[in-house]
Structure formats: C-alpha cells, structure tokens
N, C-alpha and C positions, 0 to 999 in steps of 0.2 A: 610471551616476551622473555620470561626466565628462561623457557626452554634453547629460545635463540642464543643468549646470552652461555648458559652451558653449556649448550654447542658450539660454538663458534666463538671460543672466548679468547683461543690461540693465533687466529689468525692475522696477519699482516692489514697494516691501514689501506692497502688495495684493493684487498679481499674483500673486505668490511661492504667496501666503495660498491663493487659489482653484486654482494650479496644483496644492499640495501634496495639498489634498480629491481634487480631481480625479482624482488620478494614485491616491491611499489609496481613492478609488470602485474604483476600476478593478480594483484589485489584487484587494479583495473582492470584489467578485466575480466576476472570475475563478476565486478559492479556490472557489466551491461549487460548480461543473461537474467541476474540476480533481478536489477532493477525493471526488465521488460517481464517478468510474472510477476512480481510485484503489480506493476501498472496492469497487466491483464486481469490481477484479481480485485485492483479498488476500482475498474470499471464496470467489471459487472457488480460488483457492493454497492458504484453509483449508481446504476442503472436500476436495481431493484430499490435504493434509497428515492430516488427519484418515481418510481412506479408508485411506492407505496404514498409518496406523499398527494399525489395527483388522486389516487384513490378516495383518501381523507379529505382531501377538498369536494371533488363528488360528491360522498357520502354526505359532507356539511351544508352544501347546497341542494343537498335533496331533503335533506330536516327542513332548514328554510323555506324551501317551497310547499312541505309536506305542515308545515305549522300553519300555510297563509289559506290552506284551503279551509274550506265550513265546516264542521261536526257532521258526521252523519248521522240520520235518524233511521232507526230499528223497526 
C-alpha cells in the first residue's frame, strides 16, 4: 500500500477513481483460480482426514470384538 501511495501520489481524483476499480478487478479475480486450488487441496486433506478416521473406527471395533473372544489354550 505504501508503494501505491508513492507511486501514484500525483495523480488527479479520477485517476485515483479508475486506479482503485482496476486494482479491486484485479484482486477478483485473482480470488477465483486462487480459491479453486485452495478447494482442490482441502478436499483431498478431507478425503484422506475422512479415510483415516473410518480406519480408526475399524481398528477400535476389531479390539472390541477381539477382547469379547476366549483366551486361547497352548
């Protein structure tokens, strides 16, 4: 923002006007490329957060089951 400012510190309140739009274009869109690999990468984050939790439940249901069976004899 300082940089804007020293650059652009001569110019007329029209200029200001079209500089502002311009720079607020810019920014949008930027945001939708930006924000669609964002979203591609917290979905696969979800996707393997979600794996692993399904795994852990498995695993805890097979202690359970594996606790309710009899001792074996040797």
């Amino acid at each position: 923002m300082i940089k804007l400012v020293e650059k652009y510190s001569d110019p007329s309140e029209q200029e200001w006007i079209s500089l502002f739009y311009r720079i607020l274009k810019s920014r949008v869109s930027d945001w939708y490329p930006r924000n669609t690999i964002r979203n591609r990468h917290r979905s696969w984050l979800r996707k393997m957060i979600d794996e692993k939790v399904v795994t852990n439940e498995g695993m805890d249901k097979l202690e359970i089951a594996l606790e309710g069976l009899p001792a074996r004899n040797t």
